[in-house]
DODREN-994970 format. One record per residue (C-alpha): residue number from 1; x, y, z. Coordinates in Angstrom, 1 decimal, decimal comma. Layout:
# residues N
<site i="NUM" east="X" north="Y" up="Z"/>
...
This chain:
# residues 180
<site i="1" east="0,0" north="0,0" up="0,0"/>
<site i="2" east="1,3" north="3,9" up="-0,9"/>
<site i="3" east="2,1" north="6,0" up="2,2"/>
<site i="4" east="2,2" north="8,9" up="-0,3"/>
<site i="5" east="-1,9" north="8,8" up="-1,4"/>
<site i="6" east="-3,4" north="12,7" up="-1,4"/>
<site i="7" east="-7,2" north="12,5" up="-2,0"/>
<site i="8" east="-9,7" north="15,3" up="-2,7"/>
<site i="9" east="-12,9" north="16,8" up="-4,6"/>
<site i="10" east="-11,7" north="18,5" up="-8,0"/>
<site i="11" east="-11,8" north="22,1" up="-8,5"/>
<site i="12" east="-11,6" north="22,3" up="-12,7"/>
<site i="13" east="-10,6" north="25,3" up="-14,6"/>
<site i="14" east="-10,1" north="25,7" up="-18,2"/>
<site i="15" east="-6,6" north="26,5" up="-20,4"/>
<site i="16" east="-4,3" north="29,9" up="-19,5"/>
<site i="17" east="-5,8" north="30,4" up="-16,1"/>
<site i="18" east="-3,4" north="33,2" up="-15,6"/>
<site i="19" east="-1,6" north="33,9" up="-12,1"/>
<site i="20" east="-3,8" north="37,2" up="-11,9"/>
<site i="21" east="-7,0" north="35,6" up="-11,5"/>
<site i="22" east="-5,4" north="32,7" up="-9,3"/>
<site i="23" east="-4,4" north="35,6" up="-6,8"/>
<site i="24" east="-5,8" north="38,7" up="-7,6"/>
<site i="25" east="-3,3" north="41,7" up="-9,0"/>
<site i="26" east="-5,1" north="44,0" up="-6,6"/>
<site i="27" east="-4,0" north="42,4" up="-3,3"/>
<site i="28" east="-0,2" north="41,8" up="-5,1"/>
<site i="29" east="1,1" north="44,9" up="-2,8"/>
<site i="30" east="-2,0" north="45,4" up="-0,2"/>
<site i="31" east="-1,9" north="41,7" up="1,8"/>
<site i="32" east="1,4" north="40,8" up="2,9"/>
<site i="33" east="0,4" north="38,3" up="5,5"/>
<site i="34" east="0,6" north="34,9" up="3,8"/>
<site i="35" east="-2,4" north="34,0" up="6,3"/>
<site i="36" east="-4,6" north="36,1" up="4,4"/>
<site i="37" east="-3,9" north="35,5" up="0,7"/>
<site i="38" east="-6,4" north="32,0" up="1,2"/>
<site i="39" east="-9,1" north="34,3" up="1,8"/>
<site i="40" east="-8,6" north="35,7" up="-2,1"/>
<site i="41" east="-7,4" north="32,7" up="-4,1"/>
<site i="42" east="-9,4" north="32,4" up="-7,1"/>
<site i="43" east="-11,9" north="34,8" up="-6,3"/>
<site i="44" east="-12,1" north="36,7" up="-9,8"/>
<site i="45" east="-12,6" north="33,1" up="-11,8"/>
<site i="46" east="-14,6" north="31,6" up="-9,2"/>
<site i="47" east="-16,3" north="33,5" up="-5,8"/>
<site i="48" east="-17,0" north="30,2" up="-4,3"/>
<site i="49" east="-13,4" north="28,7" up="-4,3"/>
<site i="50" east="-11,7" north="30,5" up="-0,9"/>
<site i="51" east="-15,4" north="29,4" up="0,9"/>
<site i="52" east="-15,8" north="25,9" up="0,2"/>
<site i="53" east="-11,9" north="24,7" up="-1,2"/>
<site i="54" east="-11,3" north="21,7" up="2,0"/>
<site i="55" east="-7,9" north="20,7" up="2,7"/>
<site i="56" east="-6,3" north="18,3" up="-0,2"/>
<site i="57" east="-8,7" north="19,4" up="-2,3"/>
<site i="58" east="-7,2" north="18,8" up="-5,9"/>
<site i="59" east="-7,0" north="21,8" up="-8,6"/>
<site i="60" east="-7,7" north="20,6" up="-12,1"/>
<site i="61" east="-6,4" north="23,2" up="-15,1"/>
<site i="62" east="-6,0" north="22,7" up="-19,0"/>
<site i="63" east="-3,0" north="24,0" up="-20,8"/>
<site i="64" east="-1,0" north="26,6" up="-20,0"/>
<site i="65" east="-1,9" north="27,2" up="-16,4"/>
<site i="66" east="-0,6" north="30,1" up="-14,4"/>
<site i="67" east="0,5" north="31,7" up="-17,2"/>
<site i="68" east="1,1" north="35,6" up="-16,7"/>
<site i="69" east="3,2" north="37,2" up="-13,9"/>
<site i="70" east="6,0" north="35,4" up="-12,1"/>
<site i="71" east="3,9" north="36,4" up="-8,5"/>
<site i="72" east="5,1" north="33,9" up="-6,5"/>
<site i="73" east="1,8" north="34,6" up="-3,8"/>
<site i="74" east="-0,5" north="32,7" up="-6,8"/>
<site i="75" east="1,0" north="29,5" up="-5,6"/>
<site i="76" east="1,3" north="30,5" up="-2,2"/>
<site i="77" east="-2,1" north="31,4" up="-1,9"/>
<site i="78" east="-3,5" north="27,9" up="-3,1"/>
<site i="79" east="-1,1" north="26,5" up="-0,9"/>
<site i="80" east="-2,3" north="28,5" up="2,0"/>
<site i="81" east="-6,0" north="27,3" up="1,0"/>
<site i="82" east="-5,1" north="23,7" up="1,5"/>
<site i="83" east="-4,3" north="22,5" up="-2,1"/>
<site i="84" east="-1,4" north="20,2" up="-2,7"/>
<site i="85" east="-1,4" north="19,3" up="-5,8"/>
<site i="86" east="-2,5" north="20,8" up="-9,3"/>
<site i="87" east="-3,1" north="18,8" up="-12,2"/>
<site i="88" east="-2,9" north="20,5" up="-15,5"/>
<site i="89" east="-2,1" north="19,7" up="-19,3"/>
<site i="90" east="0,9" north="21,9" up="-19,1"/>
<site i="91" east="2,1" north="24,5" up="-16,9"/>
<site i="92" east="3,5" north="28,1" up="-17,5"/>
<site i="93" east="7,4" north="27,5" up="-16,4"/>
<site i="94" east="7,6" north="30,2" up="-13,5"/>
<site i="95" east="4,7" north="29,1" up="-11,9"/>
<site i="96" east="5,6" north="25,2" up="-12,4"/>
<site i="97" east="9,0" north="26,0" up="-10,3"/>
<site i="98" east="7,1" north="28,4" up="-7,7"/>
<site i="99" east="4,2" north="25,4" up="-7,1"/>
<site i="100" east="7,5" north="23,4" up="-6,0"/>
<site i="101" east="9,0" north="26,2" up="-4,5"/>
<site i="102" east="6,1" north="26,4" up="-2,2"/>
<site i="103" east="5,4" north="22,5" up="-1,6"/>
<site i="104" east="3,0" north="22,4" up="-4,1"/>
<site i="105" east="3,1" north="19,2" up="-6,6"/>
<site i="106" east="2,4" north="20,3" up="-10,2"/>
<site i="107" east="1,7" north="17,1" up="-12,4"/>
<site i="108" east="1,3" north="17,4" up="-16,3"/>
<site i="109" east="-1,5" north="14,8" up="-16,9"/>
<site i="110" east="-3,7" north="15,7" up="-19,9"/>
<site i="111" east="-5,8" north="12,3" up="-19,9"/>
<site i="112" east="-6,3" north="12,5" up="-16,3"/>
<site i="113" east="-8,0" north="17,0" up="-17,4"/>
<site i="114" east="-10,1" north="15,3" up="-20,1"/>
<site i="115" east="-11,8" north="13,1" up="-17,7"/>
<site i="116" east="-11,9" north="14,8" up="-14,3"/>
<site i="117" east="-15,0" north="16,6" up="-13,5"/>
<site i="118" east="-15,7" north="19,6" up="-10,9"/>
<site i="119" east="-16,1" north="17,7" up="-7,4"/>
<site i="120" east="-15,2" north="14,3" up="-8,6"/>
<site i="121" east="-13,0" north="12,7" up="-6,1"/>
<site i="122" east="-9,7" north="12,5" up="-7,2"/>
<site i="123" east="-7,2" north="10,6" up="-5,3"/>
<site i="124" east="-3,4" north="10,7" up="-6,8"/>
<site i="125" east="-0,4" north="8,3" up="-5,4"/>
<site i="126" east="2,4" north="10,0" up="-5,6"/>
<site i="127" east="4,4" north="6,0" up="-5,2"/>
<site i="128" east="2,5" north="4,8" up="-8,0"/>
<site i="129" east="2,5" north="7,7" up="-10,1"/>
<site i="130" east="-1,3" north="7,2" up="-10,8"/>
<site i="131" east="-4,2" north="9,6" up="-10,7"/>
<site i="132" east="-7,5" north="7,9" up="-10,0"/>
<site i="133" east="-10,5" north="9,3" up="-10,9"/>
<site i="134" east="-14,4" north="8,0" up="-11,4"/>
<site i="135" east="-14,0" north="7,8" up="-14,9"/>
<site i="136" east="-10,7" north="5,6" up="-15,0"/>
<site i="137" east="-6,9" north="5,7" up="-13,8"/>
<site i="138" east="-3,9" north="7,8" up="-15,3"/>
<site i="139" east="-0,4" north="7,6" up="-14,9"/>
<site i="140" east="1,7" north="10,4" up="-15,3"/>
<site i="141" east="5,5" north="10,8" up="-15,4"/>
<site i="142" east="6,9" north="11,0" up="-12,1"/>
<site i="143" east="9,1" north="14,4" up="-11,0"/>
<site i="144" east="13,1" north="14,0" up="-10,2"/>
<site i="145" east="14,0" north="13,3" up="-7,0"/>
<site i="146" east="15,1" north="16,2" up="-6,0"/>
<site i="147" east="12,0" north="18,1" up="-6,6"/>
<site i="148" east="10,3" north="15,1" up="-4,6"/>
<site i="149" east="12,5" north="16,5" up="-1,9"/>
<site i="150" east="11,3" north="19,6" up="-2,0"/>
<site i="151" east="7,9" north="18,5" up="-2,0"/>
<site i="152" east="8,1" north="16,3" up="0,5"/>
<site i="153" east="9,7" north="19,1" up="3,1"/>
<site i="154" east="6,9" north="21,3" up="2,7"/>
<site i="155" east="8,7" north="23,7" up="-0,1"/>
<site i="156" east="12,5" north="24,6" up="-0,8"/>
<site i="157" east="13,4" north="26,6" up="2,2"/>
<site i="158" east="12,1" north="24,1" up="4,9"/>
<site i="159" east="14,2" north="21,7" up="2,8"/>
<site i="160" east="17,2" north="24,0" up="3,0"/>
<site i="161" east="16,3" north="24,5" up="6,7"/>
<site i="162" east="16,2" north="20,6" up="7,0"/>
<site i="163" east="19,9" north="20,2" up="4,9"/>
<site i="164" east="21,5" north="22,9" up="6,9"/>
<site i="165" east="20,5" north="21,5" up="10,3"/>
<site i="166" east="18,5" north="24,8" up="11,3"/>
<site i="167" east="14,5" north="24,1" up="11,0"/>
<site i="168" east="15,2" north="24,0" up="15,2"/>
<site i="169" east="15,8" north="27,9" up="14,7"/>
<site i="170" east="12,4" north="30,4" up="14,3"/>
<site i="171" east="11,6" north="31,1" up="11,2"/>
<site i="172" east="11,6" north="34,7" up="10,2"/>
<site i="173" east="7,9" north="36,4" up="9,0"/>
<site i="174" east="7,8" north="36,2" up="5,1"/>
<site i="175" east="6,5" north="39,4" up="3,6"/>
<site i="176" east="5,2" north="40,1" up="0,2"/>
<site i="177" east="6,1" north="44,2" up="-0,6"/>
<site i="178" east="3,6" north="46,4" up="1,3"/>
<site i="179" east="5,3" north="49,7" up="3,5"/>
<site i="180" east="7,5" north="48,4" up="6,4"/>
């Protein structure tokens, strides 16, 4: 049996969901409390996302998603809303890298969009490299270890943390712009 099984209710977007409507452009420089950004994921594509989204539920995208800016809060806010993984037909590279930056697993599966419906139950092992859905089972290519690492560890800097022997020492407040 997989220890590494995250299960959910799919949240499905179309292609070029761009980083802009994943975390609003207005907040970019207004909310600088990570705690917060949850509150306004999604929100311009869908009110009902930062309300209802449960922990591990699974975002579904089509091509190209979180295309646009290189905002690094779009991926923190889904992360902050309890989403672990994003399943998508392709990625747009920066936001790819900040999804794994941030702990969150980006896997390129366009079978897997085709057949996924909003609030199916989607349950994805990460040992198996398998994405089962009601409508059938997909396999999709697993990521290098090393961004397994980071994925694992919760993001890159508690891996760091972790490799450098300091997660024992506090963490400093990460801030996003916003007057000090």
């Amino acid at each position: 049996m997989s220890t590494h099984i995250i299960s959910g209710r799919a949240w499905v977007y179309g292609d070029d969901v761009n980083t802009d409507v994943i975390f609003p452009g207005k907040y970019t420089y207004t909310i600088t409390d990570v705690r917060e950004f949850a509150k306004h994921a999604l929100e311009d594509l869908d009110p009902d996302f930062a309300r209802q989204v449960q922990p591990d539920d699974i975002i579904v995208g089509g091509k190209n998603f979180g295309c646009g800016s290189s905002r690094e809060q779009a991926a923190v806010c889904l992360k902050m809303s309890g989403v672990r993984v994003i399943i998508a037909k392709s990625f747009a590279r920066i936001f790819f890298r900040n999804c794994v930056n941030n702990g969150v697993l980006p896997i390129v599966c366009p079978l897997a969009v085709e057949a996924i419906q909003k609030g199916d139950p989607v349950r994805v092992d990460l040992d198996a490299h398998t994405i089962s859905t009601p409508r059938g089972t997909f396999t999709f290519p697993p990521l290098s270890s090393s961004v397994m690492e980071i994925i694992a560890a919760g993001g890159l800097i508690p891996m760091l943390r972790r490799k450098l022997g300091t997660e024992h020492l506090p963490m400093p407040e990460i801030s996003f712009g916003g007057k000090d």
